[in-house]
N, C-alpha and C positions, 0 to 999 in steps of 0.2 A: 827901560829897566823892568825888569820879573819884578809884579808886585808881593812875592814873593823872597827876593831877592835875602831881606833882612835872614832869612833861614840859612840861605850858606855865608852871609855874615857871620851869625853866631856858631856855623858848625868849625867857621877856620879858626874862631875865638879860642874854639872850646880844642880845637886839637893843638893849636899853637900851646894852649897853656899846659894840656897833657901831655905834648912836647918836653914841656919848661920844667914840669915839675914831676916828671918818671919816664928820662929817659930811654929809650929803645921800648916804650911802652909798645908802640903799634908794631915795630917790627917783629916781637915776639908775637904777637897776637895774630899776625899776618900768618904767620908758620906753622901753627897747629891750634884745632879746636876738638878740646875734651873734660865738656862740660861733665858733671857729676849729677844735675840736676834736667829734668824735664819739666818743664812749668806748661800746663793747661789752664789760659784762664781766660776770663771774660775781656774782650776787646775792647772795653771803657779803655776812655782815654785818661783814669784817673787813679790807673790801677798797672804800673811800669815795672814789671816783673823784676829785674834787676835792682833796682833800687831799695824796693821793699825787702829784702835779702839782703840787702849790702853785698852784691858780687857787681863785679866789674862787666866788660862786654868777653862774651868768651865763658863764664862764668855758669849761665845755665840757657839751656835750648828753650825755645820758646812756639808753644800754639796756642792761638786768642781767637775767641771767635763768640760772637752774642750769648751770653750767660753760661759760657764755660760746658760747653756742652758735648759729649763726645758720644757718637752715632757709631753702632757698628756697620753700619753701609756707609759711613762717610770716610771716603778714599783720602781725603786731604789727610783729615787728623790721624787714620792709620799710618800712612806713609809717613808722617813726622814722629807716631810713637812707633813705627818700624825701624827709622832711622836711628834712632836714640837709644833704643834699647840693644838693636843687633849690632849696628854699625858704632856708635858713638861710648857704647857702655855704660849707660845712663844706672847709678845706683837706686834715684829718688823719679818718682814720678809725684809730681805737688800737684795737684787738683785742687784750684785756687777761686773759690766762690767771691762774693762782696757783695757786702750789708746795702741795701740802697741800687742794688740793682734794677735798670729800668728794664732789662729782659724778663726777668723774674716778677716784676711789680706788674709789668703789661699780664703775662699771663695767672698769675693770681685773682688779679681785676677783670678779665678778659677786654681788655684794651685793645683796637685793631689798631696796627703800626704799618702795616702795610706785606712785600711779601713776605717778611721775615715773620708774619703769623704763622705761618707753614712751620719754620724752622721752630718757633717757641713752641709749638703743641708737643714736643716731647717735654717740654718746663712743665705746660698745662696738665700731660698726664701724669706727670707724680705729685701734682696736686690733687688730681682725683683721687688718686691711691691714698692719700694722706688725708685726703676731707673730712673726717672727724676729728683729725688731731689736729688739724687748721684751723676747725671752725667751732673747736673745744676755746681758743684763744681768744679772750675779747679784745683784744688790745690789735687794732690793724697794724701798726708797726710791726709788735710783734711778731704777727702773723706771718711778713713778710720775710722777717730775719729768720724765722725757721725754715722759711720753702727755698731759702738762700743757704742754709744748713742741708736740709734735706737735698737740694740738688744737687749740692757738693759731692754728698756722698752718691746719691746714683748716679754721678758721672764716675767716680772714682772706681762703683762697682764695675759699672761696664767695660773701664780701663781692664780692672782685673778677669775682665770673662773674654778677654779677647785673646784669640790665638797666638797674640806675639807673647804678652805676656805670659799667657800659662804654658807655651813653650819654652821660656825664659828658664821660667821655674823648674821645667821637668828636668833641665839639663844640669841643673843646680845653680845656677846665674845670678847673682844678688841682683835684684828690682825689687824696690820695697815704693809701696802705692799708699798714698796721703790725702785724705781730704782733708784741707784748710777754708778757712773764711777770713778776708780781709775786711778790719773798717776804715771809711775814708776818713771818718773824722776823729780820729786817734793815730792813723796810720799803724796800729796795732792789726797781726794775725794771730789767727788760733786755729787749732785743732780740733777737729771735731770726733774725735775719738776710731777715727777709721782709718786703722795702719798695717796694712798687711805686705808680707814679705815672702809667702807659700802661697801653695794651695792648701792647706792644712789651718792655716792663718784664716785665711781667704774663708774657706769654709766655716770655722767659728763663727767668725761676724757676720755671714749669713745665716748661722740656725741662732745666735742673738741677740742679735744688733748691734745699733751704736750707740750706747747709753751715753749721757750727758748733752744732747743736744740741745745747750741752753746761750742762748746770747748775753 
């Protein structure tokens, strides 16, 4: 026996009972998917995109990848917000940080994790960019839950500078772009004040920021 096994135990539990208790649950779900939502977030295993939202499966599209990070050379995560926004007609794109991040904490610290240092040195340089107002904070907690703030939102930027997006917009397409942060130990999110739905939007919060970036 898969020492594994106990896993598709609980997956026939959990659909037998979804079965029991909302009929033709999967057969409707088999037959179309059009999510409203694109969720960008950090691939902790403690941070389950659906749930925290209260949507079901089907509910909102999903890319997770170490400290929520989105590269405009990085072919994956384009292709998942090419999908969603051209194909799927995603309204929301959530760009979804959390407090306690250990991708975020390594490059704050400069902690070597191994190859995935490569992948955090875009973490590491908008802590450069920010190192007076990092190291304005005495409080190291702190300090962290702002670089977890802050890179919420220059992922979120970058969402908005990428050609699917600002093509979305020139055609008039409703895509409205969010930076959020989750905490683990409230299961509460928030807003970081970075919501843009144009270029016009877009542009303001680049000539003056994202006030309030407080935990």
């Amino acid at each position: 026996m898969s020492d594994i096994q106990h896993l598709l135990d609980n997956n026939r539990r959990w659909a037998a009972e979804i079965d029991r208790t909302r009929p033709g649950f999967f057969a409707g779900l088999a037959k179309l998917q059009a999510p409203e939502y694109l969720w960008i977030g950090c691939a902790d295993s403690r941070v389950p995109a659906n749930e925290i939202i209260g949507l079901d499966p089907g509910g909102v599209f999903v890319h997770r990848n170490i400290a929520n990070v989105v590269v405009p050379t990085d072919l994956n995560c384009l292709s998942v917000l090419q999908y969603a926004v051209d194909v799927l007609m995603v309204k929301h794109v959530l760009v979804v940080g959390h407090y306690g991040c250990g991708g975020v904490r390594a490059a704050l610290d400069g902690t070597r994790v191994g190859l995935a240092d490569n992948w955090l040195q875009h973490v590491r340089d908008i802590a450069h960019r920010h190192r007076s107002r990092l190291t304005a904070e005495p409080d190291d907690e702190r300090r962290a839950d702002l670089l977890c703030e802050l890179n919420a939102v220059e992922q979120a930027t970058h969402v908005c500078e990428t050609t699917i997006v600002r093509d979305a917009w020139e055609r008039g397409q409703e895509v409205r772009v969010h930076a959020w942060v989750y905490r683990l130990n409230n299961g509460l999110a928030r807003e970081t004040g970075f919501n843009a739905g144009s270029a016009a939007e877009f542009a303001r919060l680049r000539q003056h920021g994202v006030p309030g970036l407080t935990a």
